[in-house]
N, CA, C and O atoms as a Tinker XYZ file with bonds, in Angstrom:
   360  protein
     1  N     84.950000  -25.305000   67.994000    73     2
     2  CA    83.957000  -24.400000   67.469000    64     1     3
     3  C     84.328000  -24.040000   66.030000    63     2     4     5
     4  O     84.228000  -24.929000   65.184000    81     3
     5  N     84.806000  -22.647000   65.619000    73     3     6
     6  CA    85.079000  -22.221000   64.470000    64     5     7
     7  C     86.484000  -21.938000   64.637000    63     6     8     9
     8  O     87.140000  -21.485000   65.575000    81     7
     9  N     86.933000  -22.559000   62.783000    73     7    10
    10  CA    88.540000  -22.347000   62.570000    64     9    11
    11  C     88.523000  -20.967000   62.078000    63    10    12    13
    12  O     87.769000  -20.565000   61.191000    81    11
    13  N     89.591000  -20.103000   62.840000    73    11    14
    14  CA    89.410000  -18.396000   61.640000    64    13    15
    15  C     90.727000  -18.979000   60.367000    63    14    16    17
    16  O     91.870000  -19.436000   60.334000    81    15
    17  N     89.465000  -18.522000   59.344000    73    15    18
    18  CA    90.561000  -18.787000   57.995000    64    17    19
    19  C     91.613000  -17.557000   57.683000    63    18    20    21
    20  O     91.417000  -16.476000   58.238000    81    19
    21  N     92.560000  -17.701000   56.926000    73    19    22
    22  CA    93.014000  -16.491000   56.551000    64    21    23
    23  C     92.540000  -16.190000   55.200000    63    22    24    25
    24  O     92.647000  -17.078000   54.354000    81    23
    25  N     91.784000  -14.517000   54.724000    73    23    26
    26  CA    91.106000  -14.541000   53.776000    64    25    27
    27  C     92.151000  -13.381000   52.938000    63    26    28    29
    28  O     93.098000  -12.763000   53.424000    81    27
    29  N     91.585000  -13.325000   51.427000    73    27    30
    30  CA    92.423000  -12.184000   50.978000    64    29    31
    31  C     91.223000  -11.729000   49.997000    63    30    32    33
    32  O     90.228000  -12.304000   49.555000    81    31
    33  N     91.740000  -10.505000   49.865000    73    31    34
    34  CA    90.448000   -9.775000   49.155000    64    33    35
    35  C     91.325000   -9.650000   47.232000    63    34    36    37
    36  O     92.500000   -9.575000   46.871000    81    35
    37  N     90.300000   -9.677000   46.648000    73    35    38
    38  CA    90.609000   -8.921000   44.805000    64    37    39
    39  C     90.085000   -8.625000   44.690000    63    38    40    41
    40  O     89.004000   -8.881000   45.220000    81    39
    41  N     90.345000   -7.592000   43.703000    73    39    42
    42  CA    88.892000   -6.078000   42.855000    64    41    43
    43  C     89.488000   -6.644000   41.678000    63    42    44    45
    44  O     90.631000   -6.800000   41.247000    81    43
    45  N     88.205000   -6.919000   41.272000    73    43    46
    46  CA    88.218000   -7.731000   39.790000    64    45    47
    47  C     87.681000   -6.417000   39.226000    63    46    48    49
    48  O     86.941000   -5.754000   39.954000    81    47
    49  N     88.008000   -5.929000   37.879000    73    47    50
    50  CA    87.127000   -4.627000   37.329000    64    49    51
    51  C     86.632000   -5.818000   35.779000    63    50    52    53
    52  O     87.081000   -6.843000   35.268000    81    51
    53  N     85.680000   -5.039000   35.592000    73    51    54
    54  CA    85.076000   -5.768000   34.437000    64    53    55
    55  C     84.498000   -4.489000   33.461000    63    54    56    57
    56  O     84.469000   -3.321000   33.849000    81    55
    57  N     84.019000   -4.974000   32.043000    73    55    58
    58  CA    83.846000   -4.236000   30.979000    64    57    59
    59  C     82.274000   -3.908000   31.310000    63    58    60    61
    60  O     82.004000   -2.708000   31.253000    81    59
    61  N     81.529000   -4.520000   31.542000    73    59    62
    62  CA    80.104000   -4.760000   32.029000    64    61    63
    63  C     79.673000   -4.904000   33.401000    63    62    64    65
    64  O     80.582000   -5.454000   34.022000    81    63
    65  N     78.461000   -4.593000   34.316000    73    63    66
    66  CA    78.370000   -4.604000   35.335000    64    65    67
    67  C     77.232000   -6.036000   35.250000    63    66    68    69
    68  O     77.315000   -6.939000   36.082000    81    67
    69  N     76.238000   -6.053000   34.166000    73    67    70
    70  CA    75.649000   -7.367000   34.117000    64    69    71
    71  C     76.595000   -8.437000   34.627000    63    70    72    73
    72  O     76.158000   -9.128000   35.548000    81    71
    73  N     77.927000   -8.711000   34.144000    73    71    74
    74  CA    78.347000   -9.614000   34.482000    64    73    75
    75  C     78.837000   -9.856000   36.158000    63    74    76    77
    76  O     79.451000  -10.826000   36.603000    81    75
    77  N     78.420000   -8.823000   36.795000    73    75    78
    78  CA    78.847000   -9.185000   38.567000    64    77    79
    79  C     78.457000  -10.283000   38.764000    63    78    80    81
    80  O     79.304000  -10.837000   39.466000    81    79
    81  N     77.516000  -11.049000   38.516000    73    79    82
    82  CA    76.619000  -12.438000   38.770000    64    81    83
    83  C     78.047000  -13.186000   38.630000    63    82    84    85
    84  O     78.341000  -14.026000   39.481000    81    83
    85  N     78.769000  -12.951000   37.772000    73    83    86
    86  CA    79.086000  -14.282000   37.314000    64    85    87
    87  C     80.483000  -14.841000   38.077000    63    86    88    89
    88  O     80.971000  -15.971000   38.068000    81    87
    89  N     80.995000  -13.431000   38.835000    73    87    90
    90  CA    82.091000  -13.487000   39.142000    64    89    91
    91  C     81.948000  -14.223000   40.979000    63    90    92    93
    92  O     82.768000  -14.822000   41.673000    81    91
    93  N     80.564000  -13.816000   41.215000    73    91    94
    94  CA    79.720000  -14.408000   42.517000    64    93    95
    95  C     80.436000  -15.899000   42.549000    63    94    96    97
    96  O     80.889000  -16.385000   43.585000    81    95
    97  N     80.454000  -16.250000   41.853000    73    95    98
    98  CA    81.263000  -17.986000   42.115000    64    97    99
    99  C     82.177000  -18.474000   42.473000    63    98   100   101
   100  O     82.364000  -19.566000   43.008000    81    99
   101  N     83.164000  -17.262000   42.051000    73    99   102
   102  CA    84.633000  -17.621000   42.686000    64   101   103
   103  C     84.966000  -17.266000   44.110000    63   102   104   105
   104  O     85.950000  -17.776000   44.645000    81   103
   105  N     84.101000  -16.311000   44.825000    73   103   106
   106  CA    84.093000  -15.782000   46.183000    64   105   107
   107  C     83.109000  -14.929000   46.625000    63   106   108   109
   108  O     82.228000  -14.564000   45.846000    81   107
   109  N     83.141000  -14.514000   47.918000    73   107   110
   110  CA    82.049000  -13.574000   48.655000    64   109   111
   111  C     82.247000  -12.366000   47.771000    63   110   112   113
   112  O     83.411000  -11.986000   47.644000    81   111
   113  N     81.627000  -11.931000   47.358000    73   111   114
   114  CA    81.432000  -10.283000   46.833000    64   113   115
   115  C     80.653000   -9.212000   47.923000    63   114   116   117
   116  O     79.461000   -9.024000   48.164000    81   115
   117  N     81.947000   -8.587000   48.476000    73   115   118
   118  CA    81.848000   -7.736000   49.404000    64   117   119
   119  C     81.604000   -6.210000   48.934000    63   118   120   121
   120  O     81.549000   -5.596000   49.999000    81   119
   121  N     81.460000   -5.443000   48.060000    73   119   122
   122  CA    81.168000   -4.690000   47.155000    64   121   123
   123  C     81.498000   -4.448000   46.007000    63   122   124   125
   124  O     82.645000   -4.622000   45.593000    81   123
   125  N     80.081000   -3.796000   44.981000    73   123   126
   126  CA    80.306000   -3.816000   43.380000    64   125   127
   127  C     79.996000   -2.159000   43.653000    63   126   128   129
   128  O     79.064000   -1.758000   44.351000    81   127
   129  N     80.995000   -1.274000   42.942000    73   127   130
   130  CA    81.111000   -0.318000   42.432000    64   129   131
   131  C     80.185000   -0.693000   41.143000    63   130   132   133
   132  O     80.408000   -1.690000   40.456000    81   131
   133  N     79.167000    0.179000   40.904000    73   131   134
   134  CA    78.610000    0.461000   39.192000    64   133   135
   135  C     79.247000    1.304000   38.823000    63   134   136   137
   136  O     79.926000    1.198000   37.802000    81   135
   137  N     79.203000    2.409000   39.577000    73   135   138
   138  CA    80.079000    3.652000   38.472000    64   137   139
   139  C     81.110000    3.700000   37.838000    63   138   140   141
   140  O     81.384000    4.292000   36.794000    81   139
   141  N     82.012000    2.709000   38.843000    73   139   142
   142  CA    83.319000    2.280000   38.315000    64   141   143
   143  C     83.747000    1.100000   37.787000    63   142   144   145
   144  O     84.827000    0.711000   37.342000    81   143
   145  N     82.684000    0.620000   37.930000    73   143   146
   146  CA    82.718000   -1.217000   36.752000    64   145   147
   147  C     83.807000   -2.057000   37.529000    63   146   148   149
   148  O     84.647000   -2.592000   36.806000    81   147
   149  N     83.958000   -2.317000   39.302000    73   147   150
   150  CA    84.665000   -3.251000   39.774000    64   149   151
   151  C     83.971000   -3.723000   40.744000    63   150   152   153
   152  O     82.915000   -3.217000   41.124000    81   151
   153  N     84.642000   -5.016000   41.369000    73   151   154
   154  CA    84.050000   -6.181000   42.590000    64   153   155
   155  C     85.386000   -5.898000   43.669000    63   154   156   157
   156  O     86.534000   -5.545000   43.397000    81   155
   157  N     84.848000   -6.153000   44.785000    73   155   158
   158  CA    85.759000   -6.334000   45.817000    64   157   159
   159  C     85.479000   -7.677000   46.294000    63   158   160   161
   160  O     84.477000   -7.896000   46.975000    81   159
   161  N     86.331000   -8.620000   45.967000    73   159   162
   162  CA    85.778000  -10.093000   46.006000    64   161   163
   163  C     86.727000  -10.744000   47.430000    63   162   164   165
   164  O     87.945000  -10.602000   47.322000    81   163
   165  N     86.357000  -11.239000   48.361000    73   163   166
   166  CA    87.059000  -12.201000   49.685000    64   165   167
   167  C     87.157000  -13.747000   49.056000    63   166   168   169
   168  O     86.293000  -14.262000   48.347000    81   167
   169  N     88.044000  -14.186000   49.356000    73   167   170
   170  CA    88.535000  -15.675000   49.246000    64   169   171
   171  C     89.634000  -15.988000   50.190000    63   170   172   173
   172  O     90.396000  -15.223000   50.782000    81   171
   173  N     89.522000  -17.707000   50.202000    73   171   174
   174  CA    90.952000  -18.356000   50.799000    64   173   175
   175  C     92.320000  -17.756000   50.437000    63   174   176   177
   176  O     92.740000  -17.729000   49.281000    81   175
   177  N     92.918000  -17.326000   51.389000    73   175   178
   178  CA    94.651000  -17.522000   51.178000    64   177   179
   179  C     94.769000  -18.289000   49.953000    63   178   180   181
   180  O     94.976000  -17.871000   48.814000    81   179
   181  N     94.580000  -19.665000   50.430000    73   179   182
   182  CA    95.308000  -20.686000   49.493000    64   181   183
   183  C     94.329000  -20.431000   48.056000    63   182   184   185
   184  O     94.763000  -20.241000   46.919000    81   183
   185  N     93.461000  -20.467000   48.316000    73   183   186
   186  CA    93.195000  -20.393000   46.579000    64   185   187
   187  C     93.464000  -18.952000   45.547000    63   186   188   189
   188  O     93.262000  -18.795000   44.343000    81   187
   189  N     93.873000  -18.243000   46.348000    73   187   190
   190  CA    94.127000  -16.828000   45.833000    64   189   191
   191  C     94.959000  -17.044000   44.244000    63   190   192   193
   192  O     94.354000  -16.750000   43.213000    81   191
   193  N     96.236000  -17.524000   44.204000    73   191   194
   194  CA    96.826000  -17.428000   42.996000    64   193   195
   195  C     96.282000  -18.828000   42.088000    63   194   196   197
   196  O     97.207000  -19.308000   41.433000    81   195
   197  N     94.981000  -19.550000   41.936000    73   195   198
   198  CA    94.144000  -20.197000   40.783000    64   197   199
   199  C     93.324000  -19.248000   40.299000    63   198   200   201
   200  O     93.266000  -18.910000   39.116000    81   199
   201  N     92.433000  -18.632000   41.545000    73   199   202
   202  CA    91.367000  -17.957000   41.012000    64   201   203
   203  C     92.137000  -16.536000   40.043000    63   202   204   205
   204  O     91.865000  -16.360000   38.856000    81   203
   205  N     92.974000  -15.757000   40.721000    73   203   206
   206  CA    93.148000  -14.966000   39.667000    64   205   207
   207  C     93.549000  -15.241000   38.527000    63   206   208   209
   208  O     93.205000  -14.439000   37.658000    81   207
   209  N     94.168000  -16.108000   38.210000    73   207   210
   210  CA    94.568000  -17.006000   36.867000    64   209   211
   211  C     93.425000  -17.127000   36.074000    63   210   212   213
   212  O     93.301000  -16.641000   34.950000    81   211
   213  N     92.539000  -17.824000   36.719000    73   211   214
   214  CA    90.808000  -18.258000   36.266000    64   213   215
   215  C     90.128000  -16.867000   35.758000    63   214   216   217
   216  O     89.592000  -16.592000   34.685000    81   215
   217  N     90.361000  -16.060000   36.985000    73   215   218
   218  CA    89.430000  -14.630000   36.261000    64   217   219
   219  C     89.596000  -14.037000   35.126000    63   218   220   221
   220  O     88.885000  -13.548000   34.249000    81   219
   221  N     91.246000  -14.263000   35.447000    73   219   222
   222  CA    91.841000  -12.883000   34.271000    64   221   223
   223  C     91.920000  -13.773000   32.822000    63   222   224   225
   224  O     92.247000  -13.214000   31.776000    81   223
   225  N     91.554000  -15.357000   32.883000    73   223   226
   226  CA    91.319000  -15.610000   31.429000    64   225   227
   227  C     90.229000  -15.138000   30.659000    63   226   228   229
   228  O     90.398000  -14.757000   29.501000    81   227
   229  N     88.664000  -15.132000   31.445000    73   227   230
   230  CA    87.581000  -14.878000   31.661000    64   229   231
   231  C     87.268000  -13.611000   30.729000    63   230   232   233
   232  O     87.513000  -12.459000   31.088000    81   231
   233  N     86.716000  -13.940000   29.524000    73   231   234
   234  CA    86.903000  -13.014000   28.533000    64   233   235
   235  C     85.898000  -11.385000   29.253000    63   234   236   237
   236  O     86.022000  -10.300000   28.684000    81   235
   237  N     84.947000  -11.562000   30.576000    73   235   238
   238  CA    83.939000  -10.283000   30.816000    64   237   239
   239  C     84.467000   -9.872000   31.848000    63   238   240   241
   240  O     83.786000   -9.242000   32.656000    81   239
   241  N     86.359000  -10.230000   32.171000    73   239   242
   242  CA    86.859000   -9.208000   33.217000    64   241   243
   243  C     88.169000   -8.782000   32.473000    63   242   244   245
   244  O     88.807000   -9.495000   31.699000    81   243
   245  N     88.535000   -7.169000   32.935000    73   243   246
   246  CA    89.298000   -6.326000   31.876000    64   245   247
   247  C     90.499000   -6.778000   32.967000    63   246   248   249
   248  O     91.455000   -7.207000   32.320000    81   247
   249  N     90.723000   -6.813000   34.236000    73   247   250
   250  CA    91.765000   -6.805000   34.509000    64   249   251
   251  C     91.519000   -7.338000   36.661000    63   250   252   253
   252  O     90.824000   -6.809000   37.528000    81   251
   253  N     92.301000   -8.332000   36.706000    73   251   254
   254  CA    92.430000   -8.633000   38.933000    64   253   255
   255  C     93.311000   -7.973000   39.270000    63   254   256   257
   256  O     94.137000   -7.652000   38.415000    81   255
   257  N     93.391000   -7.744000   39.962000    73   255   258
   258  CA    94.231000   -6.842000   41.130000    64   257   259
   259  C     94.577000   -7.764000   42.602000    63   258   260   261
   260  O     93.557000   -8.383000   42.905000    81   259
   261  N     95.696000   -8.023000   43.573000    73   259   262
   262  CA    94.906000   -8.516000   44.605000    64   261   263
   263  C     94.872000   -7.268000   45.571000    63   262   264   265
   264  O     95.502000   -6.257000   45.259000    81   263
   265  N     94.069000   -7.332000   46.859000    73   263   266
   266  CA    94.053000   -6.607000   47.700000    64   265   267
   267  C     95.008000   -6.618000   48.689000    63   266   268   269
   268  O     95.073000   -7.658000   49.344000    81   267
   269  N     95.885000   -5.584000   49.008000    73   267   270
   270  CA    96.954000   -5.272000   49.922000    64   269   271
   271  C     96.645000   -4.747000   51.604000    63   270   272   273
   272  O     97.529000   -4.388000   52.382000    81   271
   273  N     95.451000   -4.798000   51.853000    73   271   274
   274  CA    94.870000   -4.497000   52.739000    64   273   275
   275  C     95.772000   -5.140000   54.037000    63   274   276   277
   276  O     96.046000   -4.395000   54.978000    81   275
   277  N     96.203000   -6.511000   54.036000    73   275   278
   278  CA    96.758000   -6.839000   55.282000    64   277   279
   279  C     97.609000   -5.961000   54.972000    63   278   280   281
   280  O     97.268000   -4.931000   55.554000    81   279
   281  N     98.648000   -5.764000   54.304000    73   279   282
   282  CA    99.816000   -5.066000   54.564000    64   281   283
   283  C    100.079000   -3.964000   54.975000    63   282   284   285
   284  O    101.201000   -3.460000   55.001000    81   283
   285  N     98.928000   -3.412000   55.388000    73   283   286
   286  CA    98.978000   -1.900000   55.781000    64   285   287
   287  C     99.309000   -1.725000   57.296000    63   286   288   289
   288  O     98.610000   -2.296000   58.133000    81   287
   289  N    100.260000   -1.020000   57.622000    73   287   290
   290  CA   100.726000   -1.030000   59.363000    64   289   291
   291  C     99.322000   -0.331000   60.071000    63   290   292   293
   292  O     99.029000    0.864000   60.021000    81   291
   293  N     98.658000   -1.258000   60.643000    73   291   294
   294  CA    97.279000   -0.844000   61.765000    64   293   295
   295  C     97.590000   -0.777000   63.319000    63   294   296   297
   296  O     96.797000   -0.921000   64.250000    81   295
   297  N     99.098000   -0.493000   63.357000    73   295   298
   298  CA    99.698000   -0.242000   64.658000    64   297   299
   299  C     99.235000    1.001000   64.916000    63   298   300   301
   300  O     99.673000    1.742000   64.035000    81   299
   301  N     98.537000    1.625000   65.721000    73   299   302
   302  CA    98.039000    3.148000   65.489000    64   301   303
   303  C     98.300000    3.813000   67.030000    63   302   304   305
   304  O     98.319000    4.990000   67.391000    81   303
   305  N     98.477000    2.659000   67.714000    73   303   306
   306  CA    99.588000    3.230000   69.371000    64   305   307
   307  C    100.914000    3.756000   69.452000    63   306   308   309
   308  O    102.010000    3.216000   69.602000    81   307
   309  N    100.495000    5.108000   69.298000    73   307   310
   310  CA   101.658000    5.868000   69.722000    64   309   311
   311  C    102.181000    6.371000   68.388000    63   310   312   313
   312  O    103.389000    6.491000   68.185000    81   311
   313  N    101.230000    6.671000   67.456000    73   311   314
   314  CA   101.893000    6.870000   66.007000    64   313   315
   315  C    101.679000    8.379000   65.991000    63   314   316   317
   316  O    101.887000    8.997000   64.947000    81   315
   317  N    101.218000    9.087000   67.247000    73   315   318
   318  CA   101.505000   10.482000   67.095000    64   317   319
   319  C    102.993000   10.802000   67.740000    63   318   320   321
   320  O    103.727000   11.770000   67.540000    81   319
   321  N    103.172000    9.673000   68.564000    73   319   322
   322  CA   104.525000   10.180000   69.117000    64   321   323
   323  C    105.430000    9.460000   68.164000    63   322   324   325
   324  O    106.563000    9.399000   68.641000    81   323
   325  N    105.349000    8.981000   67.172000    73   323   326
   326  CA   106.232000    8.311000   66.349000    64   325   327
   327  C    106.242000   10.171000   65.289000    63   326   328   329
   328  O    107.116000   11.006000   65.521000    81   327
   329  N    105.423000   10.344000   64.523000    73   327   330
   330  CA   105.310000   11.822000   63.725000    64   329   331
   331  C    105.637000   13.094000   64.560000    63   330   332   333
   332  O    105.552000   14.113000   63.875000    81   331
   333  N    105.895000   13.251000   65.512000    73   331   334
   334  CA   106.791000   14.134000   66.200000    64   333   335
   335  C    107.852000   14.194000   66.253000    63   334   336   337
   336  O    108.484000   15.164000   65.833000    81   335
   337  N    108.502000   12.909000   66.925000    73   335   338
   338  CA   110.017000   12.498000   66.740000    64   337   339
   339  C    110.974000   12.867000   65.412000    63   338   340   341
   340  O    112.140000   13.256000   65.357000    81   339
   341  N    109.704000   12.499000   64.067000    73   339   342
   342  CA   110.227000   12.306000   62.878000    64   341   343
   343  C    110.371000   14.218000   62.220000    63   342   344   345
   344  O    111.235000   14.813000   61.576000    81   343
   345  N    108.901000   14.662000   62.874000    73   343   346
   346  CA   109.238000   16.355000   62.633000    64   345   347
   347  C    110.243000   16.956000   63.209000    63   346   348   349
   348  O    110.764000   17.943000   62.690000    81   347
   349  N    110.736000   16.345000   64.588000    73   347   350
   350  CA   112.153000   16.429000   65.163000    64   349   351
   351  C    113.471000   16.487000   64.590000    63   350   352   353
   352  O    114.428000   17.241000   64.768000    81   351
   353  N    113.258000   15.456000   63.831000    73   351   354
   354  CA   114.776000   15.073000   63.120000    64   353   355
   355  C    114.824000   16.023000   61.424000    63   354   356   357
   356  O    115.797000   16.361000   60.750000    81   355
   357  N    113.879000   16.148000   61.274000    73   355   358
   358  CA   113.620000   17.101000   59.914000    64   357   359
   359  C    113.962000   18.400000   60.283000    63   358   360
   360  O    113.868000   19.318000   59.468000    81   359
């Protein structure tokens, strides 16, 4: 059926919001902030370190970022009895 890929997210911020179109090419654009002039862009694992190379030459983006989102501990069983223990020892 379907392979699950592994994806990684970047917030590309740019000087202009006209230019969101353009950044549409390098990946899914999962939300554009206007107020704040950035993309939250999904792509391949593997292509992650070309494309930011590619963007950040890209004279209508100020600066990539990648997204750290996997790295965040989403273990959330038992993490009240983990913050007790720890008010314990304090």
């Amino acid at each position: 059926m379907f392979e699950r890929t592994s994806r990684q997210g970047l917030v590309v911020y740019l000087y202009y919001n006209r230019d969101a179109r353009k950044v549409s090419k390098y990946g899914d654009v999962h939300y554009h902030s206007r107020r704040l002039r950035y993309l939250l862009l999904y792509l391949n694992q593997e292509e992650v370190e070309e494309t930011m190379a590619e963007l950040s030459q890209q004279k209508f983006v100020k600066e990539v970022k990648p997204s750290y989102f996997d790295e965040i501990d989403t273990d959330f069983v038992g993490s009240l009895y983990r913050e007790e223990s720890l008010e314990k020892v304090n």
